[in-house]
C-alpha positions as CSV (number, residue, x, y, z in Angstrom):
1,X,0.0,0.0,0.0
2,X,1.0,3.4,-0.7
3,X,2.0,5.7,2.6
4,X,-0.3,8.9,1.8
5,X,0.9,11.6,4.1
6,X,-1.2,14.4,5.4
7,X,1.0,17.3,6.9
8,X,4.5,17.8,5.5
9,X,6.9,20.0,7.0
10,X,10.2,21.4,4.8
11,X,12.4,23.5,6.9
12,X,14.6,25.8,5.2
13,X,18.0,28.0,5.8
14,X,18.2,30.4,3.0
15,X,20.8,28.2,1.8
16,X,22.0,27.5,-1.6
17,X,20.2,24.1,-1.0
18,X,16.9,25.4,0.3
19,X,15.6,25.7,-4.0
20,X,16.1,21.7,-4.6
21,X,14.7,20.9,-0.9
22,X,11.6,23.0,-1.8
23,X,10.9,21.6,-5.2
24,X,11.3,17.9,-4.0
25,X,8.8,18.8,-1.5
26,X,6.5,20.8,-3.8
27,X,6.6,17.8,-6.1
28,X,5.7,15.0,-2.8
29,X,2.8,17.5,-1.8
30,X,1.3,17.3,-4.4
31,X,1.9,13.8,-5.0
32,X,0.4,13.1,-1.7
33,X,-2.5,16.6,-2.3
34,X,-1.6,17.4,1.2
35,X,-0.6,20.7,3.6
36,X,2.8,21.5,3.2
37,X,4.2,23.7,5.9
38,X,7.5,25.6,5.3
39,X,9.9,26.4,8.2
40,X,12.6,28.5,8.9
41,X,14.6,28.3,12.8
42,X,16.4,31.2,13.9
43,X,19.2,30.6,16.2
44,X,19.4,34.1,18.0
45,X,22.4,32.2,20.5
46,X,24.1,32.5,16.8
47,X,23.3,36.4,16.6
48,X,24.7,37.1,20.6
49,X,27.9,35.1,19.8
50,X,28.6,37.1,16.0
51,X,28.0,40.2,17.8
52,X,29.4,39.9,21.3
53,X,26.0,40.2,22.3
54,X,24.8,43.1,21.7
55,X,21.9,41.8,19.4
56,X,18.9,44.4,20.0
57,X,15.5,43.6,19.3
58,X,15.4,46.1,16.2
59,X,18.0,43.8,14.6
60,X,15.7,40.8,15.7
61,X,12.8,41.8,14.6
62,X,14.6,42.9,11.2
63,X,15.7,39.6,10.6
64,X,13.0,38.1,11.4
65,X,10.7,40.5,9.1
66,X,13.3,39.3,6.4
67,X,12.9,35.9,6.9
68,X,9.0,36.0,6.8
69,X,9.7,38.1,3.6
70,X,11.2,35.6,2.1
71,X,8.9,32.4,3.6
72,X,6.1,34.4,1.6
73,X,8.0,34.3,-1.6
74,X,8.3,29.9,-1.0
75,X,4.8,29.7,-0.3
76,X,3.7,31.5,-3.0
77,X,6.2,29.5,-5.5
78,X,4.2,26.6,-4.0
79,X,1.1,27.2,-4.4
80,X,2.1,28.4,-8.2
81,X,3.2,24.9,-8.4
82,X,0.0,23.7,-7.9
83,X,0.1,23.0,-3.9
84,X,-2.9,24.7,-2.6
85,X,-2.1,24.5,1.3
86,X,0.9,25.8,2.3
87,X,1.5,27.6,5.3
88,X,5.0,29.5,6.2
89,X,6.3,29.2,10.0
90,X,9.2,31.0,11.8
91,X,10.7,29.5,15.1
92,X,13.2,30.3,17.4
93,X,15.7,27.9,18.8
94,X,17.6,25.0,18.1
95,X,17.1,24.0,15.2
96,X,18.1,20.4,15.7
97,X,15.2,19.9,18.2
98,X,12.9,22.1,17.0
99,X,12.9,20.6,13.1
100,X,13.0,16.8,14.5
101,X,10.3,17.1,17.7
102,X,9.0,19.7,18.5
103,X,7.2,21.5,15.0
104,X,6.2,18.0,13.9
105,X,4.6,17.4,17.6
106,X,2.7,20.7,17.2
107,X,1.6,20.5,13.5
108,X,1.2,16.4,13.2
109,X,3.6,16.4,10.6
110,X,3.9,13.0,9.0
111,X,6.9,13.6,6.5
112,X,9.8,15.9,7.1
113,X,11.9,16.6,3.7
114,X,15.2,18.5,4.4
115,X,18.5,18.8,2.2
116,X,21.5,17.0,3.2
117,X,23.1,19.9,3.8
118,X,23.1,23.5,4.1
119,X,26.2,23.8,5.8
120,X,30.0,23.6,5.0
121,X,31.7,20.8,5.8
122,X,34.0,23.0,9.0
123,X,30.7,24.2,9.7
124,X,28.9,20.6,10.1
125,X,32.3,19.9,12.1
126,X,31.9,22.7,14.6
127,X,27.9,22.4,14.8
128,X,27.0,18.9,13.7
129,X,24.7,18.6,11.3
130,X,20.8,19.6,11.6
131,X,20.1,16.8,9.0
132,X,21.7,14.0,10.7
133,X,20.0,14.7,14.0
134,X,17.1,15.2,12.2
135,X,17.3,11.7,10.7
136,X,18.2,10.0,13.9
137,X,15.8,11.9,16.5
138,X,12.7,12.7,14.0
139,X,9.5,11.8,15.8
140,X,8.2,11.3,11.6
141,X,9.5,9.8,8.4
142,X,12.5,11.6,7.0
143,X,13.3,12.2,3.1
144,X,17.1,13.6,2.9
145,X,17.5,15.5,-0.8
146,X,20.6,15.3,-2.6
147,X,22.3,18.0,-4.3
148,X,22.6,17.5,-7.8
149,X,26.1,17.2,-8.1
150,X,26.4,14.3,-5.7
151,X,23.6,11.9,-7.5
């Protein structure tokens, strides 16, 4: 029998990677003619350390105005694709938690699609990376996209 999921959550970085991610997801929501919901985490601990902590809530809320800026242009590349429920979400935290528990607890996501990686490889050294954490901890099933380049 075919798995038919209901609620599928693509969380995305602004990353080089986040255009594949997004169309592999566009393409299984509509697949599955089911909710997609499109996430982006914003680590602010990353915004103290960069900036010896001096991170106001102007520069916050800027970011976060951005971010919601460019959420609205996914969804609406979405729903041009032919996905008729999308909706955008902004968290912050950990990503690592919030992708794998926490957002698919609160939204009954069934199907989490994220890209391999949006990192580089010293920054998956230093951080770890969101994706494999994701694949081990997910409370849902996991699809990891490939770049091109590495199929």
């Amino acid at each position: 029998m075919l798995q038919q999921y209901q609620n599928i959550l693509v969380p995305v970085d602004g990353s080089k990677a986040t255009q594949p991610v997004l169309e592999k997801a566009i393409e299984v929501a509509k697949r599955n003619k089911t909710h997609l919901d499109i996430l982006n985490v914003l680590e602010v601990n990353q915004f103290s350390d960069t900036y010896g902590g001096a991170v106001s809530g102007d520069v916050i809320y800027k970011l976060s105005q951005d971010v919601q800026d460019r959420l609205n242009a996914l969804k609406q590349q979405a729903i041009d694709a032919g996905v008729p429920d999308v909706s955008i979400h902004v968290r912050f935290g950990n990503p690592k938690p919030v992708i794998a528990r926490e957002f698919p607890a609160d939204h009954d996501t069934e199907l989490i699609i994220i890209g391999s990686t949006g990192l580089t490889a010293v920054e998956r050294l230093m951080v770890g990376s969101v994706t494999n954490y994701v694949s081990r901890s997910a409370i849902c099933d996991v699809l990891i996209v490939k770049p091109e380049e590495t199929k």
